[in-house]
PDB file with SEQRES, HELIX, SHEET and CRYST1 records, atoms N, CA, C and O in Angstrom:
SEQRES   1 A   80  UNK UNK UNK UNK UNK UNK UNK UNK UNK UNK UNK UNK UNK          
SEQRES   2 A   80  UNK UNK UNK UNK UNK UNK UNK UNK UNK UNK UNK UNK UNK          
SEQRES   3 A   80  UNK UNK UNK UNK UNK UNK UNK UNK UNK UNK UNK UNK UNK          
SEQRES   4 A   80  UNK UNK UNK UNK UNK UNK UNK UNK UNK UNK UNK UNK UNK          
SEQRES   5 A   80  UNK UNK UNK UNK UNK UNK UNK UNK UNK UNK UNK UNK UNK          
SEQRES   6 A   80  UNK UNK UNK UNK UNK UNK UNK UNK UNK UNK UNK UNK UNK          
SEQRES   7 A   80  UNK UNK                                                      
HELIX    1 AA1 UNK A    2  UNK A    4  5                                   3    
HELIX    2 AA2 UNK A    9  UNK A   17  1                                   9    
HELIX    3 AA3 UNK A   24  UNK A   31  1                                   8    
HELIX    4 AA4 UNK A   43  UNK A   46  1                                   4    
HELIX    5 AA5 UNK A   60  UNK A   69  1                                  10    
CRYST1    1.000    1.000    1.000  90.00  90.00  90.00 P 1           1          
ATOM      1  N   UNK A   1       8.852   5.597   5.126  1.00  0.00           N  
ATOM      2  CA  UNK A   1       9.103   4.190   5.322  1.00  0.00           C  
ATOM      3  C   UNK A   1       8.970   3.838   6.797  1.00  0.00           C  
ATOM      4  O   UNK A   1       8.451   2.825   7.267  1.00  0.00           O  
ATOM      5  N   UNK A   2       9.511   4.817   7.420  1.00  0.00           N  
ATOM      6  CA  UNK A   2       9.462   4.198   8.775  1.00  0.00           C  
ATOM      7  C   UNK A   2       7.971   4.535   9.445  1.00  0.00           C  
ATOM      8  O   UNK A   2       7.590   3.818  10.371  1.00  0.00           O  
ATOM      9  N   UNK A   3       7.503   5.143   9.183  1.00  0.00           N  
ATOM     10  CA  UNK A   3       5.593   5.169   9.171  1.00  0.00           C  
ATOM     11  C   UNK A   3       5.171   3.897   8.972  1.00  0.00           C  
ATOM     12  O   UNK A   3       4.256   3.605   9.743  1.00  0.00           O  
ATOM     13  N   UNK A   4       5.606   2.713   7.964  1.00  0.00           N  
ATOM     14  CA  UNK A   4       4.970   1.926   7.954  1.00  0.00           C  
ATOM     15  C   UNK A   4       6.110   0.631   7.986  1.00  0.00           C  
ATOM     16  O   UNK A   4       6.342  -0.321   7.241  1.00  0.00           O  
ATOM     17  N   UNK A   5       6.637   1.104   9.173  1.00  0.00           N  
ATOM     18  CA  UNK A   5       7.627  -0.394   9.956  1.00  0.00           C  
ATOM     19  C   UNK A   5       8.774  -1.098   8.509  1.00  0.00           C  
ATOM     20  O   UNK A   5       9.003  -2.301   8.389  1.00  0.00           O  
ATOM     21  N   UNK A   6       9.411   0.126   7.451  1.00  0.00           N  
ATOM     22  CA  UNK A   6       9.922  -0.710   6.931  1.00  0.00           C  
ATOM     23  C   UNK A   6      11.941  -0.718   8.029  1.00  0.00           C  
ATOM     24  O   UNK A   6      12.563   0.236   8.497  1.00  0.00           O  
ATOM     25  N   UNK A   7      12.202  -1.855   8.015  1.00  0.00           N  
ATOM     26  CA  UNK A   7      12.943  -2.069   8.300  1.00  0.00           C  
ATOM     27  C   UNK A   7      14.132  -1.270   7.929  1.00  0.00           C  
ATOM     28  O   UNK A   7      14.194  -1.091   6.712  1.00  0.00           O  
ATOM     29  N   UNK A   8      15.319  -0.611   8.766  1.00  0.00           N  
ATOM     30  CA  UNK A   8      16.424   0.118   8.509  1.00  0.00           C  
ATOM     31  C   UNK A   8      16.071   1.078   7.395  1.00  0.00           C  
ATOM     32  O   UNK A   8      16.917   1.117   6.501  1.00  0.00           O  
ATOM     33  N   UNK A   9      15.117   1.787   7.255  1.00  0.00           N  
ATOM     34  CA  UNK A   9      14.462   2.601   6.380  1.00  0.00           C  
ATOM     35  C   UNK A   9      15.901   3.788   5.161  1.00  0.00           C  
ATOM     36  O   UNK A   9      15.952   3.999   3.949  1.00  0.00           O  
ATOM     37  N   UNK A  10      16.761   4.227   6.304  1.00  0.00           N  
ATOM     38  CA  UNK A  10      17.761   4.906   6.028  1.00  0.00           C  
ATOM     39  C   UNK A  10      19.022   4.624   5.815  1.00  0.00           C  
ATOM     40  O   UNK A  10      19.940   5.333   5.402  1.00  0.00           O  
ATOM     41  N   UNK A  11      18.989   3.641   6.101  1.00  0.00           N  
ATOM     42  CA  UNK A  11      19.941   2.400   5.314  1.00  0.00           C  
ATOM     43  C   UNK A  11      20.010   2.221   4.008  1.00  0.00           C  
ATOM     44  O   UNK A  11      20.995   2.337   3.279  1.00  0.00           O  
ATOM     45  N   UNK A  12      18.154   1.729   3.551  1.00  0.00           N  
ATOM     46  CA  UNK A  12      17.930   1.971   2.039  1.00  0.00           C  
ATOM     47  C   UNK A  12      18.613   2.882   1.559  1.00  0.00           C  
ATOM     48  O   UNK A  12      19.656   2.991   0.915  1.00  0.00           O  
ATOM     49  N   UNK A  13      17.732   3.618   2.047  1.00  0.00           N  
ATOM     50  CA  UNK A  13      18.041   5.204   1.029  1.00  0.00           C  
ATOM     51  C   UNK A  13      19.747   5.198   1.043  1.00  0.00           C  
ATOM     52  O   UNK A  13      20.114   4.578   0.045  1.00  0.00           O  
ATOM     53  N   UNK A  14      20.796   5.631   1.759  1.00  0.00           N  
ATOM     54  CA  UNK A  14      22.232   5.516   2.153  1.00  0.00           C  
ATOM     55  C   UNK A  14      22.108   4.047   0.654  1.00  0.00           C  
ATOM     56  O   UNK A  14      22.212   4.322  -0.541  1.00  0.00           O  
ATOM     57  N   UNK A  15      21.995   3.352   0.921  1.00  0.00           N  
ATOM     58  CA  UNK A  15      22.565   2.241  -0.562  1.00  0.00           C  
ATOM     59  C   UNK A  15      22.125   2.737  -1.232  1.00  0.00           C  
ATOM     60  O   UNK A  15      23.032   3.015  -2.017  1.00  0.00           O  
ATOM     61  N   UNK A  16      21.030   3.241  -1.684  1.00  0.00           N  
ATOM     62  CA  UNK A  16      20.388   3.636  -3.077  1.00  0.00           C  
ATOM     63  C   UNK A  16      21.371   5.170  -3.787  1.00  0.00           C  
ATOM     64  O   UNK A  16      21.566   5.415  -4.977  1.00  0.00           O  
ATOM     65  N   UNK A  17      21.898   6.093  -2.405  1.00  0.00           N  
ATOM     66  CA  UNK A  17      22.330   7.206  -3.336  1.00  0.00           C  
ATOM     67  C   UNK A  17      23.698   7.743  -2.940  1.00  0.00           C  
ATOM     68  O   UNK A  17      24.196   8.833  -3.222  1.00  0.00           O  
ATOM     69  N   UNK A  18      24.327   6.470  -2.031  1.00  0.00           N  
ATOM     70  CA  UNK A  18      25.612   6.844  -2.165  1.00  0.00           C  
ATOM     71  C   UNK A  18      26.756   6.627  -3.338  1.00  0.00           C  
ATOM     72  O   UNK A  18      26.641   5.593  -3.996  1.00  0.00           O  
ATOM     73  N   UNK A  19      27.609   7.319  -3.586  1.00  0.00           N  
ATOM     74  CA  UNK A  19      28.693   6.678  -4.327  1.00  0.00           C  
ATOM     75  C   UNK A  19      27.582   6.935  -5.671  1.00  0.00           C  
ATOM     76  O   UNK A  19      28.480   7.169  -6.480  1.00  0.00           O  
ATOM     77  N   UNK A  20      26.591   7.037  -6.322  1.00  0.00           N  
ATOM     78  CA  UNK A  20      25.553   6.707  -7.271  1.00  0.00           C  
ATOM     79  C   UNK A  20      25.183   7.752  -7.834  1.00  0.00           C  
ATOM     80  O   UNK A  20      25.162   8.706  -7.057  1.00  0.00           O  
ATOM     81  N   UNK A  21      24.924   7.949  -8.712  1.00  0.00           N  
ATOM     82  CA  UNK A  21      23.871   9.108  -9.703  1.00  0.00           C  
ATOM     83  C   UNK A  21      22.546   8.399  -9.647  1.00  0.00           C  
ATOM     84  O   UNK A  21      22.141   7.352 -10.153  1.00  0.00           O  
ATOM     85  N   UNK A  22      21.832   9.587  -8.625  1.00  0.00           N  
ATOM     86  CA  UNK A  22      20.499   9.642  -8.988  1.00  0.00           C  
ATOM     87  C   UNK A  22      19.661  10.307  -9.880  1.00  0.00           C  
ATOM     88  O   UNK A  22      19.994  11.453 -10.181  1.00  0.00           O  
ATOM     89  N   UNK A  23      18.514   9.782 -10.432  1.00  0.00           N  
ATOM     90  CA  UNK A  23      18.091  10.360 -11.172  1.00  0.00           C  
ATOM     91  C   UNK A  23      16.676  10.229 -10.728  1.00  0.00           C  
ATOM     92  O   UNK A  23      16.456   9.637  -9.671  1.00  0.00           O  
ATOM     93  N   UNK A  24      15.338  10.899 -11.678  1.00  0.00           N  
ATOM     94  CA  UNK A  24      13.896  10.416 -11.241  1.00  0.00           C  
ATOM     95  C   UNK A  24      13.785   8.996 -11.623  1.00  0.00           C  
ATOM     96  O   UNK A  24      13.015   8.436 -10.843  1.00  0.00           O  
ATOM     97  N   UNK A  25      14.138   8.392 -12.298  1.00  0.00           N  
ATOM     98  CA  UNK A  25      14.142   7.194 -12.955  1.00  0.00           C  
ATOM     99  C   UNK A  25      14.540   5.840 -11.600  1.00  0.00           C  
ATOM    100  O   UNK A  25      13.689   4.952 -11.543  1.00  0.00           O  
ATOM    101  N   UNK A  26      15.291   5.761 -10.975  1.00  0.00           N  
ATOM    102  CA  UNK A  26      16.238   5.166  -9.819  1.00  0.00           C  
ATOM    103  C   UNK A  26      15.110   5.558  -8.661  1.00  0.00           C  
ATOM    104  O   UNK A  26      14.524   4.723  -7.972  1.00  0.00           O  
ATOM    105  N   UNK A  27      14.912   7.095  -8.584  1.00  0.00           N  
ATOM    106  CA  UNK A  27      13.992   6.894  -7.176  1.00  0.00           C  
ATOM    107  C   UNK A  27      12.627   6.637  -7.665  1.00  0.00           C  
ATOM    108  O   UNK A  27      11.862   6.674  -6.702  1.00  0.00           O  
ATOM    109  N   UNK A  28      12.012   6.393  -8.757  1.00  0.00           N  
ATOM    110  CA  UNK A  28      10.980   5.577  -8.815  1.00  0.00           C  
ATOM    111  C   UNK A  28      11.067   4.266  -8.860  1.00  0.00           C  
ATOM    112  O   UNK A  28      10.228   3.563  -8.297  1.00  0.00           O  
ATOM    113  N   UNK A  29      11.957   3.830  -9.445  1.00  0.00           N  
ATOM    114  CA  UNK A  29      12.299   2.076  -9.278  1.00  0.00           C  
ATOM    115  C   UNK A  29      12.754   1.750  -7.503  1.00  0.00           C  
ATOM    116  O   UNK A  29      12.742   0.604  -7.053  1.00  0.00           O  
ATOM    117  N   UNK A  30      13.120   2.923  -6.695  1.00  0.00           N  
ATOM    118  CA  UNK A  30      13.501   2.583  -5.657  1.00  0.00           C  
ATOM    119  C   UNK A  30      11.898   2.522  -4.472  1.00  0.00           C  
ATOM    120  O   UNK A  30      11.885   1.822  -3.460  1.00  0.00           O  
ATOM    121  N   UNK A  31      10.818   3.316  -4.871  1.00  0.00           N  
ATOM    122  CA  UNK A  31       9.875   3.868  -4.483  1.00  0.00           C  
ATOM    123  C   UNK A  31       8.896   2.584  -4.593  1.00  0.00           C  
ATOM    124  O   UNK A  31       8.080   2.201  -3.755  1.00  0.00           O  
ATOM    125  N   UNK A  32       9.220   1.981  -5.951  1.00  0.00           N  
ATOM    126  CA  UNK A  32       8.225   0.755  -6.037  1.00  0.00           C  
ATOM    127  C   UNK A  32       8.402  -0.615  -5.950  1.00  0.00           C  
ATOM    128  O   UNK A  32       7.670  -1.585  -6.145  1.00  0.00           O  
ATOM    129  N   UNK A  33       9.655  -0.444  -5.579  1.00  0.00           N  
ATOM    130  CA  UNK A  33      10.542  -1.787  -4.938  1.00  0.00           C  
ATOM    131  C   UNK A  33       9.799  -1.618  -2.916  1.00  0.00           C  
ATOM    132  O   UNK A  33       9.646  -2.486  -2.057  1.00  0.00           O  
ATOM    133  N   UNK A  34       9.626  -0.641  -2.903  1.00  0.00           N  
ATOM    134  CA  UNK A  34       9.628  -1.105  -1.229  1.00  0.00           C  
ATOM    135  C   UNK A  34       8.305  -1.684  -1.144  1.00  0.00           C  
ATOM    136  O   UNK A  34       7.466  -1.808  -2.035  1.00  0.00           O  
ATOM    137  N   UNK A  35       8.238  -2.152   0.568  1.00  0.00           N  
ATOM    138  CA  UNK A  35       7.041  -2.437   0.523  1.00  0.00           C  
ATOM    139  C   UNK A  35       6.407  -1.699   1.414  1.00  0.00           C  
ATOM    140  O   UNK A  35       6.772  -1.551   2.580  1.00  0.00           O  
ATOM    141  N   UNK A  36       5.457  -1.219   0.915  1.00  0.00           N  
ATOM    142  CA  UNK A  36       4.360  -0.150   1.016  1.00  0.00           C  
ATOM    143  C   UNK A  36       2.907  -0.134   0.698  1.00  0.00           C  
ATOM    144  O   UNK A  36       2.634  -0.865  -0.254  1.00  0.00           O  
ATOM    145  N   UNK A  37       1.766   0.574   1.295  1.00  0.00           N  
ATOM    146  CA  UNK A  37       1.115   0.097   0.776  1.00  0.00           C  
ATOM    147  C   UNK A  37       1.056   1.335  -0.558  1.00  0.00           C  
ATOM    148  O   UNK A  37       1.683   2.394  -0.592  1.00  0.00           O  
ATOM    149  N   UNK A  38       0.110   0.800  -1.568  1.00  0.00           N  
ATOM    150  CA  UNK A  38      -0.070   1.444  -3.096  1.00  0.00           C  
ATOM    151  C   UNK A  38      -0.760   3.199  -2.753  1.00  0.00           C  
ATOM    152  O   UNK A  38      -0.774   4.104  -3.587  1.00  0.00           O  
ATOM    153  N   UNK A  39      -1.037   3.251  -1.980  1.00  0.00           N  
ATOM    154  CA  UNK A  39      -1.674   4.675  -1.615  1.00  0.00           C  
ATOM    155  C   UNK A  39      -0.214   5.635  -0.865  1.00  0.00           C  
ATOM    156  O   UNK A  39       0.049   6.832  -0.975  1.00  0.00           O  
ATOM    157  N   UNK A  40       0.529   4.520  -0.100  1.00  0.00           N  
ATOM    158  CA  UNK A  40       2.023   5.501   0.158  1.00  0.00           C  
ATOM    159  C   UNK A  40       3.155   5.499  -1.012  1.00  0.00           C  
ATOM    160  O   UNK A  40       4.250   6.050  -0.897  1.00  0.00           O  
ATOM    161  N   UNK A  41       2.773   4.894  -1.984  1.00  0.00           N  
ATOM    162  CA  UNK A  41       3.604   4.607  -3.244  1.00  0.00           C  
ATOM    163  C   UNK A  41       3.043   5.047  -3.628  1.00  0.00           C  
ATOM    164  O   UNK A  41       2.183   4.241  -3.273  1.00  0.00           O  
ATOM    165  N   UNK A  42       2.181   6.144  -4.485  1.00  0.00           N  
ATOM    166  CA  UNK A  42       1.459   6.648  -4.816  1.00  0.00           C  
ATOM    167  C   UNK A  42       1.988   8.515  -4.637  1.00  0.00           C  
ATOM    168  O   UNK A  42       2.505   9.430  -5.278  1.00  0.00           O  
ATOM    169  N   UNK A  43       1.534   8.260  -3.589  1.00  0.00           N  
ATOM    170  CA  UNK A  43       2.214  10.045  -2.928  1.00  0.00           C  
ATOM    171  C   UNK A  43       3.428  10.109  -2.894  1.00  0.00           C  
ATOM    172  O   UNK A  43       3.887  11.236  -3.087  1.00  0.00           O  
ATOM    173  N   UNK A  44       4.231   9.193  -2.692  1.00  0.00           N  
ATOM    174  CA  UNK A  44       6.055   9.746  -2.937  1.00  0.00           C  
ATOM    175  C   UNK A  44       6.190   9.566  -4.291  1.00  0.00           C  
ATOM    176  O   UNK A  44       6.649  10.577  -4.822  1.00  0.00           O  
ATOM    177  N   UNK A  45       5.992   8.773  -4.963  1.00  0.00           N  
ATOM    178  CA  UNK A  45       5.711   9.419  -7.076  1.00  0.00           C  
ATOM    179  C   UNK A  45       5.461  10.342  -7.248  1.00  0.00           C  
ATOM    180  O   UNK A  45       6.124  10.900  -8.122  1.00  0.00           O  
ATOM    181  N   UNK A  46       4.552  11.012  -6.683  1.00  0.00           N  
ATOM    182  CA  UNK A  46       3.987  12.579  -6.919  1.00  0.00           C  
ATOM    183  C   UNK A  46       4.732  13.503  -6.573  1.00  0.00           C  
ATOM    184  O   UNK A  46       4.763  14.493  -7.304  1.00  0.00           O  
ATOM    185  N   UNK A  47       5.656  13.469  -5.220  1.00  0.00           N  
ATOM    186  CA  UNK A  47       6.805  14.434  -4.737  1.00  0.00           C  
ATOM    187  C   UNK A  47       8.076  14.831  -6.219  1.00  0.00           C  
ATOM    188  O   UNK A  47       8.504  14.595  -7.349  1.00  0.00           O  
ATOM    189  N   UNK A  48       8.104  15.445  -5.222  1.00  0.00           N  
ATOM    190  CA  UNK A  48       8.810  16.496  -6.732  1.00  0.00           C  
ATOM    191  C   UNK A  48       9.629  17.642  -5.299  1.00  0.00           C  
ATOM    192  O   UNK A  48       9.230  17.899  -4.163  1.00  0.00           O  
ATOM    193  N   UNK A  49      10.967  18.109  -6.118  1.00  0.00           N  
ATOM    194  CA  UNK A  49      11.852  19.139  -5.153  1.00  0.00           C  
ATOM    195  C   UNK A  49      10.820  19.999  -4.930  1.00  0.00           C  
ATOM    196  O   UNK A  49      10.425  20.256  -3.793  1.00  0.00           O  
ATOM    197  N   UNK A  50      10.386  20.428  -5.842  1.00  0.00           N  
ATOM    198  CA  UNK A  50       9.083  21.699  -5.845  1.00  0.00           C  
ATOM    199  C   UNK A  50       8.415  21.519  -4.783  1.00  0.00           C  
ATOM    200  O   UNK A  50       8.681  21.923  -3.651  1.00  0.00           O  
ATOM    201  N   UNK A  51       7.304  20.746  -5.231  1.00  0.00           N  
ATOM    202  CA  UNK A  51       5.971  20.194  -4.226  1.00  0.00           C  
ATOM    203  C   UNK A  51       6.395  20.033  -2.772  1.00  0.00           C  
ATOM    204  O   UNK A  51       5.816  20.515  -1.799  1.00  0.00           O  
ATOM    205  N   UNK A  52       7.337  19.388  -2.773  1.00  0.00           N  
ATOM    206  CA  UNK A  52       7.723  18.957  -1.717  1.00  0.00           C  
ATOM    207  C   UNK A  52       8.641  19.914  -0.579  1.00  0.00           C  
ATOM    208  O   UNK A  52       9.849  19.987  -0.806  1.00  0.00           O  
ATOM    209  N   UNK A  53       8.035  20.721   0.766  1.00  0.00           N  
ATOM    210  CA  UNK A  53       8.985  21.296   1.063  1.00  0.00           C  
ATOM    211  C   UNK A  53       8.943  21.087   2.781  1.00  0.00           C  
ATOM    212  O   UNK A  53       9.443  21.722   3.710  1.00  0.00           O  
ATOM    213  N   UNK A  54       8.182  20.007   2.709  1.00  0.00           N  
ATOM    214  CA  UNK A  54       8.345  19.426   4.571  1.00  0.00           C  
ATOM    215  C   UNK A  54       7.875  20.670   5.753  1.00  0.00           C  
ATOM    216  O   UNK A  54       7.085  21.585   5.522  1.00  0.00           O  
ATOM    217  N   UNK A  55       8.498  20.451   6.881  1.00  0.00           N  
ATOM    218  CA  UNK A  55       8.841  21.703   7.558  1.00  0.00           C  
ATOM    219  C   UNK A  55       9.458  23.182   7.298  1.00  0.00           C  
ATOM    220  O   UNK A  55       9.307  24.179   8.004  1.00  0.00           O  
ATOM    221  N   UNK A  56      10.020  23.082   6.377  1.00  0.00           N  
ATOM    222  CA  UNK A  56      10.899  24.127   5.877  1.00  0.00           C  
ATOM    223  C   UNK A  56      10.597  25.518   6.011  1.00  0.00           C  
ATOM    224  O   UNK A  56      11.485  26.370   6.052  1.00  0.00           O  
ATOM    225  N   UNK A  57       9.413  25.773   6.080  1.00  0.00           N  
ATOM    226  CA  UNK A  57       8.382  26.889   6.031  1.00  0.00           C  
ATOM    227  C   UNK A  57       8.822  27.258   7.421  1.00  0.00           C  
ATOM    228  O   UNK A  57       9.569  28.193   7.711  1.00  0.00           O  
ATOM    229  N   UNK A  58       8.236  26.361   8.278  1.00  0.00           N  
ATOM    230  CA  UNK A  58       8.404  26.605  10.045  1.00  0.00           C  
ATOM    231  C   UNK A  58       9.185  26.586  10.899  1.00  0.00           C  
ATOM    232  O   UNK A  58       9.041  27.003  12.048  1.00  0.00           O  
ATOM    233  N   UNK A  59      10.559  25.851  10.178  1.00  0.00           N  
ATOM    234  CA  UNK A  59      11.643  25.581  10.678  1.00  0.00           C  
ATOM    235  C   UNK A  59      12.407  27.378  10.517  1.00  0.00           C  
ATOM    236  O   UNK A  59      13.085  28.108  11.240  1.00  0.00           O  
ATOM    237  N   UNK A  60      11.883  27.445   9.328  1.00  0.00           N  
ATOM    238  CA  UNK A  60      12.952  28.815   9.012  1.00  0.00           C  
ATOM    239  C   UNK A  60      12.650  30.055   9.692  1.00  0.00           C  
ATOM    240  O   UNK A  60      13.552  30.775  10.120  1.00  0.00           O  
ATOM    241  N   UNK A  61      10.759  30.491   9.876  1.00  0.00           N  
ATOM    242  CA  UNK A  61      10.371  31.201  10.944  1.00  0.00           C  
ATOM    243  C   UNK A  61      10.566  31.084  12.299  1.00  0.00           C  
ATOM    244  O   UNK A  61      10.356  32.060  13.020  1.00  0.00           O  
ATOM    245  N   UNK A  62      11.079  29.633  12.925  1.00  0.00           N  
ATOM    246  CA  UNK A  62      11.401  29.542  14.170  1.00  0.00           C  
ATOM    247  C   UNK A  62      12.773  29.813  14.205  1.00  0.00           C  
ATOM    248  O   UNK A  62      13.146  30.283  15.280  1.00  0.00           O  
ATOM    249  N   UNK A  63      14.003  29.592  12.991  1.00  0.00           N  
ATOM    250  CA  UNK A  63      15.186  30.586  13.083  1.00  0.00           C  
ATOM    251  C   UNK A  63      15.187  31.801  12.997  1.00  0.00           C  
ATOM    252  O   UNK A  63      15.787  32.448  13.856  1.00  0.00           O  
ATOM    253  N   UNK A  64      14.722  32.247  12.264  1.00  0.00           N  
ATOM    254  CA  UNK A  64      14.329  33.997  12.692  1.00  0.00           C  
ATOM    255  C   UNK A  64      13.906  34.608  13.438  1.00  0.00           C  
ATOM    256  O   UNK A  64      14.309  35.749  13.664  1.00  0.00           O  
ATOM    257  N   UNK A  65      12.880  33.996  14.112  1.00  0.00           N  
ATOM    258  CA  UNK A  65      12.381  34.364  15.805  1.00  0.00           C  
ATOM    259  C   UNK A  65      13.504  34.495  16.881  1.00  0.00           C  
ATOM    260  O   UNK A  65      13.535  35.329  17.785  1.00  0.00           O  
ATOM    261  N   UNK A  66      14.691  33.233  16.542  1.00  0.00           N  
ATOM    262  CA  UNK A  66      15.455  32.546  17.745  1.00  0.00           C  
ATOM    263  C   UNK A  66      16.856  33.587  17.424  1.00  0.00           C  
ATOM    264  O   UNK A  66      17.757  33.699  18.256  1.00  0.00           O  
ATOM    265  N   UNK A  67      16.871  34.410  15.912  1.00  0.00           N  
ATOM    266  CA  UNK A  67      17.602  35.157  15.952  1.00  0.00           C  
ATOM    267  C   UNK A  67      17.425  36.621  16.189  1.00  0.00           C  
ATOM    268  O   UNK A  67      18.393  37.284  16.561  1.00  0.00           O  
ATOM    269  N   UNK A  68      16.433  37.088  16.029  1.00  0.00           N  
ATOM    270  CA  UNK A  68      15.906  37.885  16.669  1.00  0.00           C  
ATOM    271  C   UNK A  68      15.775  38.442  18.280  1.00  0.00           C  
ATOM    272  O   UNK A  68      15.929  39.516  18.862  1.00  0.00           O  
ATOM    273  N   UNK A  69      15.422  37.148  18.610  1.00  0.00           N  
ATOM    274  CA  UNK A  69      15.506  37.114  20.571  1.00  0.00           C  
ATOM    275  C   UNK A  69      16.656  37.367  20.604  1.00  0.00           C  
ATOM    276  O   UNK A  69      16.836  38.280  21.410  1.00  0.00           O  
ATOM    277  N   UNK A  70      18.121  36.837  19.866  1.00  0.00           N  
ATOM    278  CA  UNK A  70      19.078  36.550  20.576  1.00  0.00           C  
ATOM    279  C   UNK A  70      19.641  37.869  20.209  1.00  0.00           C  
ATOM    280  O   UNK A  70      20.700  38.101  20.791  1.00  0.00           O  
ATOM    281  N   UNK A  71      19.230  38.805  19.402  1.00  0.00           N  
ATOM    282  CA  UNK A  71      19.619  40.135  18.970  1.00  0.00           C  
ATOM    283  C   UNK A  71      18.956  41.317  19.751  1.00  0.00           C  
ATOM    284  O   UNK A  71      19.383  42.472  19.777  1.00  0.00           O  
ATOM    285  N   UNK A  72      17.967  40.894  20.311  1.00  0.00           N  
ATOM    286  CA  UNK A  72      16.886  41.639  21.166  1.00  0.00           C  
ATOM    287  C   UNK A  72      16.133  42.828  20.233  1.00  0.00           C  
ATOM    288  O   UNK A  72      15.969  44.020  20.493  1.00  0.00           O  
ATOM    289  N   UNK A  73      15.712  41.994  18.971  1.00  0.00           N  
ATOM    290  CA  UNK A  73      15.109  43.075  18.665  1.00  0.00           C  
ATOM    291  C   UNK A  73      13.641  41.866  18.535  1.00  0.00           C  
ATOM    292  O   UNK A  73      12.929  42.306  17.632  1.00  0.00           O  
ATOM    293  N   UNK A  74      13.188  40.923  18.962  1.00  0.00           N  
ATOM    294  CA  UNK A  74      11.772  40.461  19.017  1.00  0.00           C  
ATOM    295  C   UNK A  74      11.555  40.363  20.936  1.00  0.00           C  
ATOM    296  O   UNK A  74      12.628  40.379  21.538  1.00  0.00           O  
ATOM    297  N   UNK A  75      10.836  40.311  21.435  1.00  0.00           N  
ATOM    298  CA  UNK A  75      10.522  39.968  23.047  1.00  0.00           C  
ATOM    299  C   UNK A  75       9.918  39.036  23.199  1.00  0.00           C  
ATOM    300  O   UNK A  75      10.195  38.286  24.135  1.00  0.00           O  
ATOM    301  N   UNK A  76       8.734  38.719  22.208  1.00  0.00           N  
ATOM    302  CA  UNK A  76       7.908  37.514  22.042  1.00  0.00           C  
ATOM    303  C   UNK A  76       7.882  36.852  21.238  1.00  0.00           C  
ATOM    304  O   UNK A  76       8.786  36.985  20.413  1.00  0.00           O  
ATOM    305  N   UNK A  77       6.754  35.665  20.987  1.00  0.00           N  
ATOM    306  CA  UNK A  77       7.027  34.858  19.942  1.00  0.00           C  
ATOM    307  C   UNK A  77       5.614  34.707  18.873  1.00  0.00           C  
ATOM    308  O   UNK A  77       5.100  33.680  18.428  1.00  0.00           O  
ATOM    309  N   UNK A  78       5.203  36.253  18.654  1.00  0.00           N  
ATOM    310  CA  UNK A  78       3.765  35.867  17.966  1.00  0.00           C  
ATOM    311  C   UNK A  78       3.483  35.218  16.645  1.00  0.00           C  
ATOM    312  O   UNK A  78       4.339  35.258  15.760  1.00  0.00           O  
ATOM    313  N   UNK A  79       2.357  34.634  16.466  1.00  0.00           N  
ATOM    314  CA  UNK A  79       2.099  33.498  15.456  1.00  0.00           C  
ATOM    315  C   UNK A  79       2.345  32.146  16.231  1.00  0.00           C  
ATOM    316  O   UNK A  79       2.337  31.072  15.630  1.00  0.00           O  
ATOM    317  N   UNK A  80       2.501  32.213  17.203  1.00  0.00           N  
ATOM    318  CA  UNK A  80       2.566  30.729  18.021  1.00  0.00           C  
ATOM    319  C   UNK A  80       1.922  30.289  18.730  1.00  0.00           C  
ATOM    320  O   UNK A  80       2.181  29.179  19.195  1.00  0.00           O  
TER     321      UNK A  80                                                      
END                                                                             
């Protein structure tokens, strides 16, 4: 949302799933309520817990590196 200037983007979301049971049903009615264009409404329909895993991959190799250094058993940081 905030890619494409929607206003208080995380605000939404915070009303849509606090206090609330979400379901797929709610975040598609929430997905096609915004305004967006039909090609970014499009790809967040398709997300799924699965599919979807962001940074997560790189975030978790850069904790293991950073625990490693701090254990002294890495010196460098290869793959970077």
């Amino acid at each position: 949302m905030r890619r494409y200037g929607v206003p208080e983007p995380y605000e939404k979301l915070k009303e849509l799933t606090r206090g609330r049971h979400v379901n797929k049903e709610s975040i598609q009615r929430f997905i096609e309520g915004l305004e967006l264009p039909k090609e970014a409404k499009d790809n967040l329909l398709k997300l799924t817990p699965h599919s979807y895993v962001g940074t997560a991959a790189e975030l978790a190799r850069d904790v293991d590196a950073a625990v490693e250094l701090i254990n002294g058993t890495r010196t460098s940081n290869p793959g970077k």
